[in-house]
DSSP file (Angstrom, degrees, kcal/mol; ACC not computed):
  #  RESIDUE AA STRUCTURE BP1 BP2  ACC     N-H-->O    O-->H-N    N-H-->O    O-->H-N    TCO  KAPPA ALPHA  PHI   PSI    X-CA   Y-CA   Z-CA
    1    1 A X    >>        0   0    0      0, 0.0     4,-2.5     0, 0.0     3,-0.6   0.000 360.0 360.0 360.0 124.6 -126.3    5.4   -5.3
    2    2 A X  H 3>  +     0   0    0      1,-0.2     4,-0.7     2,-0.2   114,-0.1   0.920 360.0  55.5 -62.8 -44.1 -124.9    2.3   -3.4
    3    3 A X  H 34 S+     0   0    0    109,-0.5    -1,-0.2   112,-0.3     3,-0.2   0.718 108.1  49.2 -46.2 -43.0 -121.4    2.8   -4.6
    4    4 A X  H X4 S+     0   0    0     -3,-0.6     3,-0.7     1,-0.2    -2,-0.2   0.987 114.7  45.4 -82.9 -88.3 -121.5    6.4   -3.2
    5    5 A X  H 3< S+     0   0    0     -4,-2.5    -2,-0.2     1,-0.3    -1,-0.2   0.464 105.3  57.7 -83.6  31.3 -122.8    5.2    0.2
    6    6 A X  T 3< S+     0   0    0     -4,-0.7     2,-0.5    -3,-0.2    -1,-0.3  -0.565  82.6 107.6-119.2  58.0 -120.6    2.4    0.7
    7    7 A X    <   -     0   0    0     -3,-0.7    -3,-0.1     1,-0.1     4,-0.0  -0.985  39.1-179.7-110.7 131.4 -117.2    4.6    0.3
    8    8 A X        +     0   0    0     -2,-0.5    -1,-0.1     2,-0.1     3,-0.1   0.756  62.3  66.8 -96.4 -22.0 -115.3    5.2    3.6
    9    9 A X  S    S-     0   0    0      1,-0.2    -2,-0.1     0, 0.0     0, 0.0  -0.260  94.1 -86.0 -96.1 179.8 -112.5    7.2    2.4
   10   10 A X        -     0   0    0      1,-0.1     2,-0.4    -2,-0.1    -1,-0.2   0.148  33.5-127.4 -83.4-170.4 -112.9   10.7    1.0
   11   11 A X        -     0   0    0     36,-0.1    39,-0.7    -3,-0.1     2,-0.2  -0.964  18.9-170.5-134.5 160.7 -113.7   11.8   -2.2
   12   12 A X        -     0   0    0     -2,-0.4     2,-0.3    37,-0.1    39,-0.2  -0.364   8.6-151.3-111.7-162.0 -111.9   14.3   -4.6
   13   13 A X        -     0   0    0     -2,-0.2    39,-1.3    36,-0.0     2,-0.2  -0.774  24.7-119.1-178.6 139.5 -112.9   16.0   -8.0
   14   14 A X  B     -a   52   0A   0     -2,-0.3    39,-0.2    37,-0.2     4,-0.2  -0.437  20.4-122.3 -84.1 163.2 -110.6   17.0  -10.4
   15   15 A X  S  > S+     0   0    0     37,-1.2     4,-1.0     2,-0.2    38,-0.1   0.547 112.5  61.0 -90.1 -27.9 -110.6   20.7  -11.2
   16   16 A X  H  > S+     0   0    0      2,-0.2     4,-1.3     1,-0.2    -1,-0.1   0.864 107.2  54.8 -91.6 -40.4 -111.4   19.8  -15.6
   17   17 A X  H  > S+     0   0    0      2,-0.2     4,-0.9     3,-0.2    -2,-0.2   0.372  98.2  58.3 -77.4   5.2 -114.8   18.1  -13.9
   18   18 A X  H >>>S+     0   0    0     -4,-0.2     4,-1.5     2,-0.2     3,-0.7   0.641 113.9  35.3 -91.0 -97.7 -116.0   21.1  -12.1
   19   19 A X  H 3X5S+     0   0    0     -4,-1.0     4,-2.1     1,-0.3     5,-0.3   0.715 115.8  55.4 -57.7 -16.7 -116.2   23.2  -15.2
   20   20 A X  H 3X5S+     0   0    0     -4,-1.3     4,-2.3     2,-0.2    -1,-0.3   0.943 115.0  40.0 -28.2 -59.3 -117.4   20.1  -17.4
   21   21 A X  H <X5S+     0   0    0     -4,-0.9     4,-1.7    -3,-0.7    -2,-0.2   0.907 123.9  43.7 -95.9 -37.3 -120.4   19.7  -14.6
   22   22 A X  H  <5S+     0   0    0     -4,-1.5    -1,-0.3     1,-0.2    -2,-0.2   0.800 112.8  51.2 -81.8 -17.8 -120.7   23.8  -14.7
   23   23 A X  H >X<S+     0   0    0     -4,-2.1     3,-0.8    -5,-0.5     4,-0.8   0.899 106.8  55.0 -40.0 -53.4 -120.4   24.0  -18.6
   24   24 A X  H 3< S+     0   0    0     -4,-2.3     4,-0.2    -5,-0.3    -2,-0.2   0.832 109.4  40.9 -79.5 -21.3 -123.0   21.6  -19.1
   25   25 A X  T 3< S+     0   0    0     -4,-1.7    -1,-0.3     1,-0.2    13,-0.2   0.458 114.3  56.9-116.0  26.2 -126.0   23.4  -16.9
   26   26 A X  T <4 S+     0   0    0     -3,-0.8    -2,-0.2    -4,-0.2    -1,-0.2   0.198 100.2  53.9 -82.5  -4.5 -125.0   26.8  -18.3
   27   27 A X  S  < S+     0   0    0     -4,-0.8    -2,-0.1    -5,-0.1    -3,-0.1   0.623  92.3  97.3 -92.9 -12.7 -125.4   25.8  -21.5
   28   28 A X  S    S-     0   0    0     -5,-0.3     6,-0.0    -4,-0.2    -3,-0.0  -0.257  90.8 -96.3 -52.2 142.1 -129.0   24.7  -20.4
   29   29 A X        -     0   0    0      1,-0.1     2,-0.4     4,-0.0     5,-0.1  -0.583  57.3-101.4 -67.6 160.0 -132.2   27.4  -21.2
   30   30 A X  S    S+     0   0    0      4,-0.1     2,-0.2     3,-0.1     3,-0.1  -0.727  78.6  76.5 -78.2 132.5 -132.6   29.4  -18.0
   31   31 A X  S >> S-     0   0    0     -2,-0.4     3,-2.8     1,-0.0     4,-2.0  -0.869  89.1 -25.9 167.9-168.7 -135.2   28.6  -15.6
   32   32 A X  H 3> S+     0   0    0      1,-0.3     4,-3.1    -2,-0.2     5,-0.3   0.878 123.3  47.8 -17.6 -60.7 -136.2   25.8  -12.7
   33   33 A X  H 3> S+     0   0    0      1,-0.2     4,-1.0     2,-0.2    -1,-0.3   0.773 113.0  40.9 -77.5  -9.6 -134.3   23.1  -13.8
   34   34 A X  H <> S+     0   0    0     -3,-2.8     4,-4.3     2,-0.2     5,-0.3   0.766 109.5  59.1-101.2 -13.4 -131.2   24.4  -14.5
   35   35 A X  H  X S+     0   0    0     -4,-2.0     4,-1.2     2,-0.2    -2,-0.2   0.742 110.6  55.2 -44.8 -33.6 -131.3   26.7  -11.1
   36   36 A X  H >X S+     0   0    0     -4,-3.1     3,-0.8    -5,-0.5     4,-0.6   0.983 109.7  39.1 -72.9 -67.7 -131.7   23.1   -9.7
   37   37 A X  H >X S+     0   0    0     -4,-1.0     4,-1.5     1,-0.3     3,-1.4   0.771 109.1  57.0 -62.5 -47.4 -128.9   21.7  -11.1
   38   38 A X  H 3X S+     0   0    0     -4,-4.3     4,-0.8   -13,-0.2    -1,-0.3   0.924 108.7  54.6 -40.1 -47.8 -126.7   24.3  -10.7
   39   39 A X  H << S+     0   0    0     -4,-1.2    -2,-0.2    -3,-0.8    -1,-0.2   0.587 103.3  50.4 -67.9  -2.6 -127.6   24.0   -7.2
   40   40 A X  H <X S+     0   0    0     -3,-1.4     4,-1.8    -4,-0.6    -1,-0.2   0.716 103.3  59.9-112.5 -27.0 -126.8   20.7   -6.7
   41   41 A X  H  X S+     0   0    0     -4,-1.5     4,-1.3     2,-0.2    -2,-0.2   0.373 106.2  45.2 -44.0 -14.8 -123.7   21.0   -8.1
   42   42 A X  H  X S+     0   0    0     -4,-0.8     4,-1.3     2,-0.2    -2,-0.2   0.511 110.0  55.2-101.9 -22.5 -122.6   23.5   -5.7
   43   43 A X  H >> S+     0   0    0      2,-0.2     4,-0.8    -5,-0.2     3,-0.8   0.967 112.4  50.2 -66.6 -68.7 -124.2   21.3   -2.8
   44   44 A X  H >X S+     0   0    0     -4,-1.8     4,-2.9     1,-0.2     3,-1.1   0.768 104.8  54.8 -28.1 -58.8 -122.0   18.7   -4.3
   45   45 A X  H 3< S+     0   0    0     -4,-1.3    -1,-0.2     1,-0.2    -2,-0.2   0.838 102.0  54.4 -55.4 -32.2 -119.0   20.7   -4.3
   46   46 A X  H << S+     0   0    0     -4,-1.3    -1,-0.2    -3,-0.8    -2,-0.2   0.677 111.9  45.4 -80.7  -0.5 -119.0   21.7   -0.6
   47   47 A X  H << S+     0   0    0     -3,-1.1     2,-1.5    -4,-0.8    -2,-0.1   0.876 101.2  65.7 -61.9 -54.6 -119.1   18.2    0.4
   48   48 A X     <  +     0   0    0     -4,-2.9    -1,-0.2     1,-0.2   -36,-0.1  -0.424  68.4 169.6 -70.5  89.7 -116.5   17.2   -2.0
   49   49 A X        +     0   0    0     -2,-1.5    -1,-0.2    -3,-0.2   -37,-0.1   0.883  54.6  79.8 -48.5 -66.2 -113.5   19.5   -0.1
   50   50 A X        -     0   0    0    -39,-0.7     2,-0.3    -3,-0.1    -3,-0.0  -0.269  56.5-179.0 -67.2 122.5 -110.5   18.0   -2.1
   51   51 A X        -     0   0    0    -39,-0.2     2,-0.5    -2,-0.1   -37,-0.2  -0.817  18.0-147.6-126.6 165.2 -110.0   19.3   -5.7
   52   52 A X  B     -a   14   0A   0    -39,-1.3   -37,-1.2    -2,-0.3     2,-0.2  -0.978  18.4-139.9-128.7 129.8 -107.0   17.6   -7.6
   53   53 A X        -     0   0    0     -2,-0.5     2,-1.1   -39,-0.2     5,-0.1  -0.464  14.4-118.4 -84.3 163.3 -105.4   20.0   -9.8
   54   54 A X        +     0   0    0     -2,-0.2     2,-0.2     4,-0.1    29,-0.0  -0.864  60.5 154.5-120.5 105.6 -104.1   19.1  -13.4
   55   55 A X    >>  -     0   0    0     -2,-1.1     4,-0.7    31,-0.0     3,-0.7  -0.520  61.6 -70.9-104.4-168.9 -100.3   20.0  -12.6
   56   56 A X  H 3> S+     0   0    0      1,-0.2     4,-1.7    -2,-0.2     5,-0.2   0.802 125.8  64.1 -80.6  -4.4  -97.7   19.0  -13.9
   57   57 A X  H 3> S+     0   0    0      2,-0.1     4,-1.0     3,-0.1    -1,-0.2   0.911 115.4  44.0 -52.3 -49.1  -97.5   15.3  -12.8
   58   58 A X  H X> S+     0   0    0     -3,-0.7     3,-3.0     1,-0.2     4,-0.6   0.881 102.3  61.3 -69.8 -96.1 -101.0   15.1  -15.0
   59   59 A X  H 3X S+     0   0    0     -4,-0.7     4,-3.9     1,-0.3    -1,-0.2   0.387 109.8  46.9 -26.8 -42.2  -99.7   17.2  -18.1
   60   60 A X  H 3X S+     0   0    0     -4,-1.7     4,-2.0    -5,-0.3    -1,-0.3   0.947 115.4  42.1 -63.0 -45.4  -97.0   14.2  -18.3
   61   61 A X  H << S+     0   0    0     -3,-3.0    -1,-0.3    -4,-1.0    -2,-0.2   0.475 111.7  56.2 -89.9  -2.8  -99.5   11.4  -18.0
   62   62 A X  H >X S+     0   0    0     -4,-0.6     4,-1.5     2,-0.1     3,-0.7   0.850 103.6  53.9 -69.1 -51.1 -101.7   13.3  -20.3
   63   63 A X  H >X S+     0   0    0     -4,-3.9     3,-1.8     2,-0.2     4,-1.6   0.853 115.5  41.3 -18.7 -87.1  -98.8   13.3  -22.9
   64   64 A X  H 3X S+     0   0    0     -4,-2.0     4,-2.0     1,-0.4    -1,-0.2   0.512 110.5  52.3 -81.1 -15.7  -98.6    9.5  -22.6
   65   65 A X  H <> S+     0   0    0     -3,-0.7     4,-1.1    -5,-0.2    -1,-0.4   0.734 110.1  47.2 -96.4 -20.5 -102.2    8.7  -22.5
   66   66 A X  H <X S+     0   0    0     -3,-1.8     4,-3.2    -4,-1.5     5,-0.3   0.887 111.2  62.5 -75.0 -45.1 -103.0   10.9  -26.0
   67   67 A X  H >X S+     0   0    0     -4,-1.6     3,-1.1    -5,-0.3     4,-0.5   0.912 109.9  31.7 -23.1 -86.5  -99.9    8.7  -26.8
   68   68 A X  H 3X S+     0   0    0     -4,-2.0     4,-0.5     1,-0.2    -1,-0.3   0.638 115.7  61.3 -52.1 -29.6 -101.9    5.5  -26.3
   69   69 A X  H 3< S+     0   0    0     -4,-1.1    -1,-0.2     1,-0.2    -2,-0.2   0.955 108.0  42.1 -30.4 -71.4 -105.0    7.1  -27.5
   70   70 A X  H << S+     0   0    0     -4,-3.2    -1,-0.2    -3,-1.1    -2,-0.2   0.570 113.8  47.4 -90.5   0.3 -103.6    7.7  -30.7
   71   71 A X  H  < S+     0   0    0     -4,-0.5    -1,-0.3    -5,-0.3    -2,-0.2   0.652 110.9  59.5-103.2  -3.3 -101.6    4.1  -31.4
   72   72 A X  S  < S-     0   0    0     -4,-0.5    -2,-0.2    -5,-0.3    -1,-0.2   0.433 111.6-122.9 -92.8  -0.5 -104.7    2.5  -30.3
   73   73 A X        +     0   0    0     -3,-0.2     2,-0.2     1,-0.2    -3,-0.1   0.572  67.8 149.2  56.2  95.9 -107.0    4.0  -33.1
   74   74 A X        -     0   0    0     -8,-0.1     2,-0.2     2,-0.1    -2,-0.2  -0.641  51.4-134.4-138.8 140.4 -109.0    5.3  -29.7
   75   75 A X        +     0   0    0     -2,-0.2     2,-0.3    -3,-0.1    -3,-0.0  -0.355  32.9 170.3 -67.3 149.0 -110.9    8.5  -29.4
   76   76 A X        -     0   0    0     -2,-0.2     2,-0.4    -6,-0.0     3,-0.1  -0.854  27.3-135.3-163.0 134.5 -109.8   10.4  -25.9
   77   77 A X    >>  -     0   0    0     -2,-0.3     4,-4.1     1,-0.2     3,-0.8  -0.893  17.9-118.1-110.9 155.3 -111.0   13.7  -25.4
   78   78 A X  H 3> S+     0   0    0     -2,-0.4     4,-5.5     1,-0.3     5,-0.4   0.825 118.1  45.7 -48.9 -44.5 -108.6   16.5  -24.1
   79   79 A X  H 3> S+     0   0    0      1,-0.3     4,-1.7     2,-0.2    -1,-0.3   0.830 117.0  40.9 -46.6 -56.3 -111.2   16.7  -21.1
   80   80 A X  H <> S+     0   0    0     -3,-0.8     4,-1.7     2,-0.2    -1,-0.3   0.551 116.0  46.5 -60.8 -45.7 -111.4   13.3  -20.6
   81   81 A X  H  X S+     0   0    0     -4,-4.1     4,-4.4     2,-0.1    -2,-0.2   0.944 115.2  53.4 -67.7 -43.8 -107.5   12.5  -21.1
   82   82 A X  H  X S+     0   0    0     -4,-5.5     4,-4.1    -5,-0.4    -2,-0.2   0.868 110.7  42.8 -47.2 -38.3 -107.0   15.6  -18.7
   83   83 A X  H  X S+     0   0    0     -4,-1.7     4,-3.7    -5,-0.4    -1,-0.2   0.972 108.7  60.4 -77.1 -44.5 -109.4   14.1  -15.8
   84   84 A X  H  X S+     0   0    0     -4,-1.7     4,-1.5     2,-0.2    -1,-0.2   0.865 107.2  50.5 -30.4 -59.4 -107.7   10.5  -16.4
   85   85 A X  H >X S+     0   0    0     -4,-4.4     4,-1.9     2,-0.2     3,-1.4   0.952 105.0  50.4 -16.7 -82.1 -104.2   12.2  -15.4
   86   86 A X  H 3X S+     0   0    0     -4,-4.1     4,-1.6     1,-0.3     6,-0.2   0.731 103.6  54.0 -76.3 -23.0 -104.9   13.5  -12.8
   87   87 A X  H 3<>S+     0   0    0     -4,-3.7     5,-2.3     2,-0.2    -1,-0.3   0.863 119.0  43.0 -42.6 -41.5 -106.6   10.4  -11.3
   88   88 A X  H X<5S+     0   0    0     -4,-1.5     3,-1.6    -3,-1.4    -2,-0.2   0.920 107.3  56.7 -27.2 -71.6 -103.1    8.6  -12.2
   89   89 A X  H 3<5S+     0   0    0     -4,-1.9    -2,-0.2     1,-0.3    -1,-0.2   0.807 115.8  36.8 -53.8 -59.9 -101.3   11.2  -11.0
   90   90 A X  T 3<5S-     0   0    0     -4,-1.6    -1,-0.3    -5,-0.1    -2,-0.2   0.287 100.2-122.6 -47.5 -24.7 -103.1   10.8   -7.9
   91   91 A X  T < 5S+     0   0    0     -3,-1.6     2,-0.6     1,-0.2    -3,-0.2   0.667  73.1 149.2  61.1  27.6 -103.5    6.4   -7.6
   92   92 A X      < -     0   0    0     -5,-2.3    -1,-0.2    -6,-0.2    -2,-0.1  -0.715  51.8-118.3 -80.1 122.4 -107.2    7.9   -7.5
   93   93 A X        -     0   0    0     -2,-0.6     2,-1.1    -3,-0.1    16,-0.2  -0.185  19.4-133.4 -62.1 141.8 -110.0    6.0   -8.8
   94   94 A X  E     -b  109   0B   0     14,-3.9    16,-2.2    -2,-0.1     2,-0.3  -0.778  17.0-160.6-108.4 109.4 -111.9    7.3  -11.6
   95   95 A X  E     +b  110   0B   0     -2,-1.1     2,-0.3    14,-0.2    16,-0.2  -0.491  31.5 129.1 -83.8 142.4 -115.9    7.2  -11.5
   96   96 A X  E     -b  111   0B   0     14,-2.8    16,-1.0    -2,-0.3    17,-0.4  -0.871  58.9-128.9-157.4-158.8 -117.8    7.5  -14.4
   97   97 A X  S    S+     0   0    0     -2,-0.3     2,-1.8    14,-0.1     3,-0.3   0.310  99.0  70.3-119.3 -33.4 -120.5    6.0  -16.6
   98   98 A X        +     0   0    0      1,-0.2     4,-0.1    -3,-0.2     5,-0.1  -0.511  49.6 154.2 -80.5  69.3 -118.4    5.9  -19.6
   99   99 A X    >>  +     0   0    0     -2,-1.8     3,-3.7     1,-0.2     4,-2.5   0.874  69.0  73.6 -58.3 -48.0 -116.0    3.2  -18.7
  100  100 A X  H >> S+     0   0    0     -3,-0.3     4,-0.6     1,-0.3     3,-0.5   0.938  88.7  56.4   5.4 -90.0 -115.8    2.8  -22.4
  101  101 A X  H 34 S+     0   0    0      1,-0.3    -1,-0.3     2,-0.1    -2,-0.2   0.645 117.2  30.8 -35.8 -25.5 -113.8    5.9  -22.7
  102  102 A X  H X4 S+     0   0    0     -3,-3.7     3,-1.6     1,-0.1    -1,-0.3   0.720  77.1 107.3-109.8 -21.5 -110.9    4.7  -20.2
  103  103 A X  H << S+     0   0    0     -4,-2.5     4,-0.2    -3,-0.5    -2,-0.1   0.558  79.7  42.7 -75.3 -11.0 -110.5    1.7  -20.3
  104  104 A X  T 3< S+     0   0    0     -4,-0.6    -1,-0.3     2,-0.1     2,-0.2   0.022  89.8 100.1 -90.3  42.0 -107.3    1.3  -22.1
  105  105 A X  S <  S-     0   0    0     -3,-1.6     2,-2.1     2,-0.2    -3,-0.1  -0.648  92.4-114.7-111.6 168.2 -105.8    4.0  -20.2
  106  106 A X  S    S+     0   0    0     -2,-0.2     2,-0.4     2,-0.1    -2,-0.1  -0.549  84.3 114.8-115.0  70.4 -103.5    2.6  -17.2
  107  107 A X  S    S-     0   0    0     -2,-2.1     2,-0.3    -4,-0.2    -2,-0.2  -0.929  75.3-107.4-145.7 114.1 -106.3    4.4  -14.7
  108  108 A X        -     0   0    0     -2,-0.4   -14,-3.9   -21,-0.1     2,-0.4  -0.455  37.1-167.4 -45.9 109.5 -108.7    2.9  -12.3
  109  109 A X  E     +b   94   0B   0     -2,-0.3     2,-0.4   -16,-0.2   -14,-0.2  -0.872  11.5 173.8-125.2 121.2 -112.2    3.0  -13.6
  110  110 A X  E     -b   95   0B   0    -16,-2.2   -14,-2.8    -2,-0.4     2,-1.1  -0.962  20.4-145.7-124.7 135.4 -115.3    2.2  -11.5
  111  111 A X  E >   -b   96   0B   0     -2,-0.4     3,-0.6   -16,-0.2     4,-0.3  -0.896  13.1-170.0-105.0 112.8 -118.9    2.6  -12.7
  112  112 A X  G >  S+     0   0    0     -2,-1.1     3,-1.1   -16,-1.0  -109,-0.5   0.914  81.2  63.6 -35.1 -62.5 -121.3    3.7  -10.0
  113  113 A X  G 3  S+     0   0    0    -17,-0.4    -1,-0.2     1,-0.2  -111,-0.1   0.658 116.4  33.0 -62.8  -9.5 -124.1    3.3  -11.3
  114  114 A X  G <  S+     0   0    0     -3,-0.6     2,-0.4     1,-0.1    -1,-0.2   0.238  90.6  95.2-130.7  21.8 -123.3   -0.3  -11.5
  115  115 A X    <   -     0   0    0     -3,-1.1  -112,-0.3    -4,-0.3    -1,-0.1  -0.940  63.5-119.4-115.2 128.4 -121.2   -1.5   -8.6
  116  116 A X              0   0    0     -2,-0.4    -2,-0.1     1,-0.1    -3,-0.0  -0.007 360.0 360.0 -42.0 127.6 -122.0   -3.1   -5.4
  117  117 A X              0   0    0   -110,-0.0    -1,-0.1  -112,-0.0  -114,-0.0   0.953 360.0 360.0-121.7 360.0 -121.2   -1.6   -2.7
């Protein structure tokens, strides 16, 4: 992914996208392919060193983003609000593919899969 290897600075991962990425290939049948994935998630995690925590700096700016959510007729899901925080909370950019999902949330949102980098 160009976006990925045109970063200089470091990367983080919020603590609510580690069990999201580990939810979703235990929920998988067992066998090759989710042995892969699992494994590649764990490759992933020992690059990515830096975990962001959802303290309480997020909890507040989850409060105010369900807020907006909800006067905006917008879906947000707890996960989703949670991981937004703590990017806030942080002045950390948020990658995703579902730009959709943030983008009236007062969080920086970059799609990988489709920015130069």
């Amino acid at each position: 992914m160009a976006w990925l290897n045109g970063q200089t600075e470091g990367f983080a991962i919020t603590a609510i996208t580690i069990g999201e990425l580990l939810t979703g290939v235990r929920l998988l049948p067992k066998g090759k392919r989710r042995d892969g994935l699992e494994q590649a998630i764990e490759d992933v995690l020992l690059q990515w060193a830096i975990r962001f925590p959802y303290d309480e700096a997020a909890a507040r700016l989850y409060a105010l983003m369900r807020e907006t959510a909800r006067k905006q007729g917008r879906g947000l899901s707890v996960e989703d609000g949670m991981i937004a925080a703590i990017c806030a909370a942080h002045g950390a950019q948020l990658a995703t593919r579902n730009v959709a999902d943030f983008d009236f949330l007062s969080v920086a949102v970059v799609n990988p899969w489709e920015h130069a980098a």
